[in-house]
C-alpha atoms as one frame of an Amber mdcrd trajectory, in Angstrom:
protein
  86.186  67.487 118.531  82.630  65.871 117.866  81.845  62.606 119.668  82.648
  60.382 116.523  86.235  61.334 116.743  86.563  61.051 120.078  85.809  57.322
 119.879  87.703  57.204 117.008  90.614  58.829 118.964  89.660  56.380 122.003
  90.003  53.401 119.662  93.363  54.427 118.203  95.109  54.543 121.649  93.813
  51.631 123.153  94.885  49.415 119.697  97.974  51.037 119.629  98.648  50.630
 123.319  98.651  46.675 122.472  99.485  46.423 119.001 102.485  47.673 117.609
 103.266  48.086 113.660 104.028  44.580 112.475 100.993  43.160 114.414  99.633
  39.977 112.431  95.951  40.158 111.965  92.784  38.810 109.907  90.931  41.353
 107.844  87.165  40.728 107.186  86.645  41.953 103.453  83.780  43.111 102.049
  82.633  40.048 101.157  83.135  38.854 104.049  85.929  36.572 103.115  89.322
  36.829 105.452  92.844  37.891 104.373  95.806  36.928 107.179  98.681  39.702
 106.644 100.601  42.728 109.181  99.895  45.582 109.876 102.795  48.357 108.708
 101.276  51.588 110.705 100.234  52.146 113.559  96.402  53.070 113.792  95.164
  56.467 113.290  91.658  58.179 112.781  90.520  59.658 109.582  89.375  63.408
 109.689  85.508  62.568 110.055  86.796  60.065 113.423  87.003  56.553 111.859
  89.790  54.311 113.579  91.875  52.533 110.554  95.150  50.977 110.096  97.392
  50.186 107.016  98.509  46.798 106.251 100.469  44.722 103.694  98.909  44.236
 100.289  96.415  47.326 101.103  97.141  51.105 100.378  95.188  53.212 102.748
  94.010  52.941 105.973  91.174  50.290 106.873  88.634  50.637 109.147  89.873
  49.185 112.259  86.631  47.636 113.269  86.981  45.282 110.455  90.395  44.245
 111.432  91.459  40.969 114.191  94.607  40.563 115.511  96.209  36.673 115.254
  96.530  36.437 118.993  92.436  37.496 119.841  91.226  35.841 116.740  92.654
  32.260 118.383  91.388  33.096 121.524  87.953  33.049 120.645
């Protein structure tokens, strides 16, 4: 395992560890506009080490580092 997938891996336990399938989040687009929807996986890394999750109204994984759940998102 390279060092890019074992942050990858790293990232994947500790956002599973606190947020289960279901978890409502914010996802920062592209354009840097936010979509509010839930997650429906759990988060897993992509064979070059990138941490993503699926959610509703997106097929695939996305990149977790783009992704907010609710509960930190109104704690900032």
């Amino acid at each position: 395992m390279d060092c890019e997938q074992l942050v990858g891996a790293g990232l994947v336990e500790a956002w599973n560890s606190q947020h289960p399938s279901g978890t409502p989040i914010i996802v920062i687009q592209d354009d840097g506009s936010q979509v509010i929807s839930k997650t429906r996986s759990i988060a897993w890394t992509l064979g070059h080490g990138e941490a993503v999750v699926s959610y509703e109204g997106q097929s695939g994984g996305y990149a977790l580092s783009r992704v907010v759940p609710m509960a930190e998102k109104a704690a900032l």
